[in-house]
C-alpha positions in Angstrom: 25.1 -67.3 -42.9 27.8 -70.1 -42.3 29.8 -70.7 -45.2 29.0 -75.2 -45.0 25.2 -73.8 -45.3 25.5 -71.3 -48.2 27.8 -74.0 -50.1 25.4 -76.9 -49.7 22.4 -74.5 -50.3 24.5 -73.8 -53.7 25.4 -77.6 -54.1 22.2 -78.1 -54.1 21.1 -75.7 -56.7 23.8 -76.7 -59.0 22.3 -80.1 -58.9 18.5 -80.0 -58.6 17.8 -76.8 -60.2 14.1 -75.1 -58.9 13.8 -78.5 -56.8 17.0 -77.9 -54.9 14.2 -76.6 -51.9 12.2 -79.7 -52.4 14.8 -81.8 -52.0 16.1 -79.5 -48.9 13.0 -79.6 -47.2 12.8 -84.0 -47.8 16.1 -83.8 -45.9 14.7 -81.6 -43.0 11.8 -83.6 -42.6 13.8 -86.3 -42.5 15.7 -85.0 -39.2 12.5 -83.9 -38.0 11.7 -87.4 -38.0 14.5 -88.8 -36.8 14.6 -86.0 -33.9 17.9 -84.9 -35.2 17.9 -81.4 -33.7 21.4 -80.8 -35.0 21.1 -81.8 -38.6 16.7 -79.9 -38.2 18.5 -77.0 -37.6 21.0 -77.3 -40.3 18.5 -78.4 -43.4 16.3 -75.7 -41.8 19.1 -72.9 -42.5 20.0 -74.4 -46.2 15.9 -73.8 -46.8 16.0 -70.5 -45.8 19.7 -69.9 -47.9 18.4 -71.5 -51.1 14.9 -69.3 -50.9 17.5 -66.3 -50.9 19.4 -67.2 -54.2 16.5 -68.5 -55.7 13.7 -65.4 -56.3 9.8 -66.8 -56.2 9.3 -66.1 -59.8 12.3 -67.9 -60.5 10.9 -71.1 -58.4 7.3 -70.8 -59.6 8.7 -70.4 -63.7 10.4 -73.5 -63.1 7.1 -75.8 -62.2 5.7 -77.3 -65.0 2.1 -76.1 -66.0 0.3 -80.0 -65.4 2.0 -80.4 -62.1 -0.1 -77.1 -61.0 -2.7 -77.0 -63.7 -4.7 -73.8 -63.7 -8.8 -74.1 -63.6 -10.4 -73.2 -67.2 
């Protein structure tokens, strides 16, 4: 993985926490709709590098329980 992606992919961890993907994935769709092939591709890769220093369990513990409310 390029070095620029795996230090904004921990930028972004440092500063968002568990929503350092959702604000990843704003900035993707973002280039997706500004048909910015360049920066798509890059926002794509941080995804992909903060999923990999961020296990599922530790993105899923981080949600709070209202903002996905189980049924009772």
């Amino acid at each position: 993985m390029p070095a620029r992606v795996d230090a904004s992919a921990r930028s972004l961890i440092e500063e968002h926490g568990t929503r350092a993907v959702l604000v990843a994935v704003e900035r993707l769709n973002q280039s997706i709709d500004e048909r910015d092939i360049h920066s798509r591709d890059f926002w794509a890769q941080v995804v992909h590098a903060i999923h990999e220093h961020q296990p599922l369990k530790q993105r899923v513990s981080g949600r709070s329980r209202q903002a996905n409310p189980r049924p009772t």
